[in-house]
C-alpha positions in Angstrom: 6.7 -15.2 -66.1 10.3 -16.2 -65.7 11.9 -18.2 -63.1 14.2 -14.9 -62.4 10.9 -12.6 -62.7 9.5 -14.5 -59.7 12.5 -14.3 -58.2 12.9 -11.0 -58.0 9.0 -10.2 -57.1 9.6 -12.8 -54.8 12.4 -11.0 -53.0 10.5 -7.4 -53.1 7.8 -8.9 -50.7 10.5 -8.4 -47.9 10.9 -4.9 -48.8 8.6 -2.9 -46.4 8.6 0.4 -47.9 8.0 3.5 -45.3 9.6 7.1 -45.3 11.9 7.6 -42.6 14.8 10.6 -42.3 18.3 8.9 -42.8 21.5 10.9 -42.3 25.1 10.6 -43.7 28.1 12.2 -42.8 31.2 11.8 -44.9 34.9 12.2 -43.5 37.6 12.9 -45.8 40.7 13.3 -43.2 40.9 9.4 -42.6 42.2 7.2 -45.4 38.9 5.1 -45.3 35.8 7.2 -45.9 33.2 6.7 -42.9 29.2 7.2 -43.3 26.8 7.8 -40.9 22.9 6.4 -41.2 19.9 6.1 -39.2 16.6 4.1 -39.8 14.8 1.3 -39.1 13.7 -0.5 -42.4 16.6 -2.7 -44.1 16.0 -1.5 -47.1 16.4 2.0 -46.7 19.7 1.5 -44.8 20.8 -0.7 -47.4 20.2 1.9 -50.0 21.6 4.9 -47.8 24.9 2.8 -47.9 25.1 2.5 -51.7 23.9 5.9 -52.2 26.6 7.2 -49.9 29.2 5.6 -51.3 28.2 5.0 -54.7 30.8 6.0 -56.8 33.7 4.2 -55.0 31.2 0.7 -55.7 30.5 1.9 -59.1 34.3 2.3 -59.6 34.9 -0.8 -57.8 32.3 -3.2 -59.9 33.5 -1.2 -63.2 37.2 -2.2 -62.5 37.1 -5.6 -60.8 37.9 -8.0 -63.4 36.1 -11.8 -62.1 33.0 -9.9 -62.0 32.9 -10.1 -65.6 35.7 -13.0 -66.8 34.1 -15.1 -64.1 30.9 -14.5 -62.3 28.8 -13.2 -64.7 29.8 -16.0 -67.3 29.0 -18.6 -64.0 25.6 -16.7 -63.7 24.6 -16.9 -67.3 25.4 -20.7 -67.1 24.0 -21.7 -63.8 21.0 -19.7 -63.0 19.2 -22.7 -61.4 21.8 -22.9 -59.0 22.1 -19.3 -58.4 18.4 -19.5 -57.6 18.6 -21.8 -55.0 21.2 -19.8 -53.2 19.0 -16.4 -53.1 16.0 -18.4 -52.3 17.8 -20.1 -49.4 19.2 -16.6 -48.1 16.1 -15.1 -49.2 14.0 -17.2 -46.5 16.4 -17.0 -43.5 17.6 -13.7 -44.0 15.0 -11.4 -45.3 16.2 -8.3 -43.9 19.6 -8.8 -45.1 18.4 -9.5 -48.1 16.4 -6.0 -48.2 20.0 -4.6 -47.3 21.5 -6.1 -50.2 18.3 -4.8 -52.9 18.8 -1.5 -51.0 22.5 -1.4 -51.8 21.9 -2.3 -55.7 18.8 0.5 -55.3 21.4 3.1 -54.3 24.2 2.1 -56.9 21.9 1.7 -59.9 24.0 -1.4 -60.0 22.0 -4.9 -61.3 20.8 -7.2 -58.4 22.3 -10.0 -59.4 25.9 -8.4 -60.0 25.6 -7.2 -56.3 24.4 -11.2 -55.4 27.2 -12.2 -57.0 30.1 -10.5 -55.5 28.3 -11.7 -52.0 28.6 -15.1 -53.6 31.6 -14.9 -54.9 33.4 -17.8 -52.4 31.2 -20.3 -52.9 30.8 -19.6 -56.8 34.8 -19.9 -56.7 34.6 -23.0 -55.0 32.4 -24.4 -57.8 34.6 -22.8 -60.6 37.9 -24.3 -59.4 36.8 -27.0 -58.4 36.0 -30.8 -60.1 32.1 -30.9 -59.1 29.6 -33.2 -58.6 26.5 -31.7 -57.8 23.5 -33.7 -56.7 19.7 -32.4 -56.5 20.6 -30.6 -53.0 23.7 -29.1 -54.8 26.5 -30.6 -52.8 30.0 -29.7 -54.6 33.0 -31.8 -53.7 35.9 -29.8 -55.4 39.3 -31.5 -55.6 41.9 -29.2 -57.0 43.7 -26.6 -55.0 43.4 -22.7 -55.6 44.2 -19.1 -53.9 41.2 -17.6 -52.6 40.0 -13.9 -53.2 40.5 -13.2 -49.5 42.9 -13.4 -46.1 43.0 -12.5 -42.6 44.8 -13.3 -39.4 43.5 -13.1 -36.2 45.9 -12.9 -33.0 43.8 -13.6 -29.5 45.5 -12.9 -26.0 44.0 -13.2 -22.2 46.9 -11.8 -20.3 47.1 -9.8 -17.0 48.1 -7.0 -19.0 45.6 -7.6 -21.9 42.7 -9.0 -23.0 41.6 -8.9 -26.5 42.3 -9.9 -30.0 44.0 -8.2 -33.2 43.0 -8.4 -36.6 44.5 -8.4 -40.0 42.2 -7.6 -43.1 43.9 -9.2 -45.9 42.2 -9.0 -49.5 42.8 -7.6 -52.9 44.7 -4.6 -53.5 41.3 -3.6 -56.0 39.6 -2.5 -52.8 41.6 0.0 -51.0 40.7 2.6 -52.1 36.7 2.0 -52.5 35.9 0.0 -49.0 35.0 2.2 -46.2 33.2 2.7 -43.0 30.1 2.8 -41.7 28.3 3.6 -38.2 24.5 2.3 -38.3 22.0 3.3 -35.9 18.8 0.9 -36.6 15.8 -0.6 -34.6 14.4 -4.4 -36.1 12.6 -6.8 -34.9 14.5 -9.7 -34.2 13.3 -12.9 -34.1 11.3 -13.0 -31.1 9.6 -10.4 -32.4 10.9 -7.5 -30.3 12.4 -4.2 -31.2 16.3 -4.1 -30.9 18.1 -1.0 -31.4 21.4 -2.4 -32.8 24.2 0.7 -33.1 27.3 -0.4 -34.7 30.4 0.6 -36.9 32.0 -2.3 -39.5 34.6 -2.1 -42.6 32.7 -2.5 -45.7 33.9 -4.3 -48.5 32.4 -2.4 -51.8 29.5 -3.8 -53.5 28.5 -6.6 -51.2 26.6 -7.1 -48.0 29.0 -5.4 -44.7 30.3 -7.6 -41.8 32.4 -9.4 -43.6 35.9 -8.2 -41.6 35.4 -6.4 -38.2 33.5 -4.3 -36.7 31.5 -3.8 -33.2 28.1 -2.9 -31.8 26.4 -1.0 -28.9 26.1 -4.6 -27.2 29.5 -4.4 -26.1 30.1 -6.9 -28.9 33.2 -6.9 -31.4 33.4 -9.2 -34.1 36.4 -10.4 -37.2 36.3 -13.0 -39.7 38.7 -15.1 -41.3 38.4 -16.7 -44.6 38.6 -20.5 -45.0 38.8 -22.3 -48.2 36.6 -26.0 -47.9 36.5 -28.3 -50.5 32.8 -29.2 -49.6 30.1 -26.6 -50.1 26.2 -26.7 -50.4 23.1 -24.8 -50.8 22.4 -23.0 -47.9 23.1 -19.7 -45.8 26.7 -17.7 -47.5 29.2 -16.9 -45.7 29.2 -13.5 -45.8 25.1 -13.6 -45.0 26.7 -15.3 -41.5 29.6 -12.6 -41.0 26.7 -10.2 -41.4 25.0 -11.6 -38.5 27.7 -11.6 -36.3 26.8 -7.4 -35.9 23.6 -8.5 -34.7 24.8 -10.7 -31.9 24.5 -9.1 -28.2 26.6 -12.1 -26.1 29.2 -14.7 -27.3 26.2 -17.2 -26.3 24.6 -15.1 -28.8 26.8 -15.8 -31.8 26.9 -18.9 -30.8 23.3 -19.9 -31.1 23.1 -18.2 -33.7 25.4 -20.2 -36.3 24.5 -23.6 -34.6 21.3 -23.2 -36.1 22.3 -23.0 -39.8 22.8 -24.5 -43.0 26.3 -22.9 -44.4 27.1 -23.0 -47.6 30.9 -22.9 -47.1 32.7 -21.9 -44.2 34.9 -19.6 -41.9 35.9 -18.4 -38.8 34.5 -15.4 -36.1 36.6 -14.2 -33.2 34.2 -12.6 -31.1 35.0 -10.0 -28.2 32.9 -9.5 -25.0 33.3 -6.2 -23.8 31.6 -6.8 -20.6 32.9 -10.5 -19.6 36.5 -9.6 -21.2 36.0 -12.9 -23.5 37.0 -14.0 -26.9 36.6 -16.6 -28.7 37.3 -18.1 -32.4 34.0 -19.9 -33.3 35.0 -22.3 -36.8 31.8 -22.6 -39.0 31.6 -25.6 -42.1 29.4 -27.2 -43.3 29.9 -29.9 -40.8 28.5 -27.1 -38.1 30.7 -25.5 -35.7 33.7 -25.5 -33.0 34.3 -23.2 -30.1 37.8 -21.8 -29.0 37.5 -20.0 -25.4 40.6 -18.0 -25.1 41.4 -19.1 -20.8 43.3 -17.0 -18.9 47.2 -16.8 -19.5 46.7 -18.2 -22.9 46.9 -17.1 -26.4 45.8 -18.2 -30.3 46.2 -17.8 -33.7 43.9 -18.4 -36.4 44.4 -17.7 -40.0 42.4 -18.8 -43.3 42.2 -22.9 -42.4 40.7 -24.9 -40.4 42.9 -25.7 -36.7 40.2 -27.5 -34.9 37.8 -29.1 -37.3 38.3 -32.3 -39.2 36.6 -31.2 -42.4 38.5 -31.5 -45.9 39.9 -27.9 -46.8 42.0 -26.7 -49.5 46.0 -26.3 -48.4 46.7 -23.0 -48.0 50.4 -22.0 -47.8 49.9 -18.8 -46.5 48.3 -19.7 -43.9 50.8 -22.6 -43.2 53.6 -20.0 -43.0 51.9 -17.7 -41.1 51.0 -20.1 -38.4 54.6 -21.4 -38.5 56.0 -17.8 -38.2 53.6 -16.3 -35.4 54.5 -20.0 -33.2 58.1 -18.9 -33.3 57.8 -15.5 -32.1 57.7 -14.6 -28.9 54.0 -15.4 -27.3 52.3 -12.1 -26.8 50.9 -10.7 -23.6 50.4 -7.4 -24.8 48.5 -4.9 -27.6 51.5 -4.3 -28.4 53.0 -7.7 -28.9 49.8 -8.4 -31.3 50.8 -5.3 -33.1 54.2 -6.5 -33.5 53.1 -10.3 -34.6 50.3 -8.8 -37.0 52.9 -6.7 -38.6 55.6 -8.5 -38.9 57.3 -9.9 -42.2 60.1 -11.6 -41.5 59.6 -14.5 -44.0 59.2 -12.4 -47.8 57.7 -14.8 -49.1 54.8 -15.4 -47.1 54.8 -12.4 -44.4 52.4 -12.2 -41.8 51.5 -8.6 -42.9 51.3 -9.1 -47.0 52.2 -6.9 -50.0 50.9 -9.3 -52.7 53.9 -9.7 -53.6 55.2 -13.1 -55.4 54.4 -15.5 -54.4 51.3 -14.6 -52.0 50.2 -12.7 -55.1 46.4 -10.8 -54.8 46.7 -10.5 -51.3 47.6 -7.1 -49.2 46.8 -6.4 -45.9 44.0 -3.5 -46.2 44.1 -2.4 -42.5 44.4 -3.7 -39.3 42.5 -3.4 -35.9 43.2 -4.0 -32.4 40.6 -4.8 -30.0 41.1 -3.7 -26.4 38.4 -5.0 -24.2 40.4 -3.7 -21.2 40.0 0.0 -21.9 37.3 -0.4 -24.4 39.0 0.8 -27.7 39.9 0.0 -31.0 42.3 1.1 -33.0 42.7 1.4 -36.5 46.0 1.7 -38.6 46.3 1.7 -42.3 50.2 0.8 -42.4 52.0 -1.6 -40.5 50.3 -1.8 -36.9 53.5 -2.5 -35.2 55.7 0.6 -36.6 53.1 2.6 -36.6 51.9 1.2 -33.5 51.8 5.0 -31.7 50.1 6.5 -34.8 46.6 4.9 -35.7 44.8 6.5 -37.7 41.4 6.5 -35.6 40.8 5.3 -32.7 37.6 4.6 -31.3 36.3 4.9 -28.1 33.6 1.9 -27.4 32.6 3.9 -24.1 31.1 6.4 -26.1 31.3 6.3 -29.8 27.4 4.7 -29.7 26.2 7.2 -27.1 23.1 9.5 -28.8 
């Protein structure tokens, strides 16, 4: 038997196979699609979502070029590696994992295509990087490269406000193949409990969801940003870690919950209580992590580096200008002001809300979403927040969008 025959046996064991109904509801009035699935098992939810929206990943993975100029070739070369990584994933997230064979199930896409798109920043760390791997496969990479992904993140704790907006920056391939979903799923978690977890997130095509926004029917609302380290190792993936933020029910939660880790790269999580009217931008390496609580009168940005952390990380000029261009506008107290800062693009070279246009090339601003944790709402816009500030194009009510 082969090392990637075991591997793959290895990783059905998780799958706990049981007939259960599952539902989906397409909508085509909103520029994203948006799905609709109920169950319990992982696997079965994982393989509604590819099933659903199958033909935008199979148009997506057909179309997206480093899958095959980059990953695949990486795969083909480093399959020891890459077995390290599923087995480490594997272990601490089995029902993710499920997910993940569910979503290759329902695409009739390869397992290992759909592992490697989830992969995909840490196997670009390796690639553009100088490495020197040792038996626990530590990379230190030393030359400097655009990642595949954005996002910025503006936090306020006003009188007027409370809440945070959110920029998802990432390339222009997925537009028009990422979409919605609304989950409605009972696990155990690990106690051994049953939860009932509700949620909606913005799904990324062909890899596991959580990896931008999204919130759940624990008054929870999560976003993520991107950061590029030049240290990685085997361990949990960053978007395995941006999945668990849906599964969070408290900020102490979320907290707990990526203390207790190994992470392969890093990133950031702004998290939104809907009950305490708290955020807070939570930076994960592989150092561990640091906590931002947004006080009262105050406000932050956070982009795709690190602000807080003293751990080596790729320059990013994006970022850099971003930073430099939200500091000089006026400090926002208001949704609106958010809008305005998170759509704003002042400086054409390096806007705020991006085009990928030269020279931030590869990166566009996908959609943006404003979290109101006063009035329990958030709302969605596919152009630029602030002029179309009036006009989302949904809006959903966290009162009652999880209600049976």
């Amino acid at each position: 038997m082969t090392n990637q025959n075991f591997i793959t046996i290895f990783l059905i064991l998780f799958i706990f196979i049981c007939q259960e109904s599952c539902s989906s509801t397409p909508s085509s009035e909103n520029p994203f699609p948006e799905f609709h699935i109920k169950g319990s098992n992982p696997y079965y939810i994982g393989k509604q979502v590819g099933e659903n929206a199958r033909d935008m990943i199979r148009e997506f993975v057909s179309e997206y070029k480093p899958l095959k100029d980059k990953l695949i070739p990486w795969y083909n070369k480093n399959q020891d590696l890459y077995n390290k990584f599923l087995v480490a994933n594997t272990d601490y997230f089995p029902n993710y994992m499920s997910e993940l064979v569910g979503l290759s199930d329902g695409t009739d896409i390869p397992f290992y295509q759909i592992m490697l798109l989830t992969m995909e920043a840490e196997i670009n760390l390796i690639i553009r990087g100088e490495t020197n791997e040792n038996e626990n496969g530590v990379a230190d990479n030393n030359k400097n490269f655009v990642g595949y992904k954005g996002c910025s993140d503006v936090h306020v704790n006003s009188d007027e406000f409370i809440g945070f907006g959110h920029n998802e920056d990432g390339n222009p391939y997925v537009k028009n193949t990422s979409f919605l979903i609304y989950v409605d799923q009972t696990f155990k978690k690990s106690g051994g409990e049953d939860t009932t977890f509700k949620y909606f997130t913005y799904v990324y095509p062909g890899v596991i969801w959580g990896v931008a926004f999204g919130c759940n029917n624990h008054k929870i609302c999560y976003s993520c940003n991107e950061i590029f380290p030049k240290k990685i190792q085997v361990g949990q993936l960053k978007l395995f870690l941006q999945r668990s933020m849906i599964d969070v029910t408290s900020i102490e939660d979320a907290i707990e919950v990526l203390q207790n880790v190994t992470a392969a790269s890093a990133f950031s999580a702004n998290i939104g209580d809907l009950v305490k009217k708290e955020t807070v931008n939570i930076e994960v390496s592989t150092e561990g992590i640091n906590v931002k609580r947004i006080e009262p009168n105050e406000h932050y940005f956070h982009f795709n580096m690190f602000r807080r952390m003293d751990v080596a990380q790729f320059d990013d000029t994006s970022s850099i200008e971003r930073l430099k261009r939200a500091d000089a506008m006026t400090p926002p107290t208001s949704m609106k002001q958010i809008a305005q800062i998170l759509g704003d693009h002042t400086n054409t070279d390096w806007p705020i809300y991006r085009n990928a246009n030269p020279p931030d090339v590869g990166m566009e601003t996908l959609t943006t979403a404003l979290m109101d944790l006063n009035n329990e709402k958030c709302s969605m816009y596919s152009g630029n927040p602030y002029t179309d500030f009036d006009n989302p194009w949904k809006v959903i009510d966290l009162k009652t969008v999880f209600d049976d």
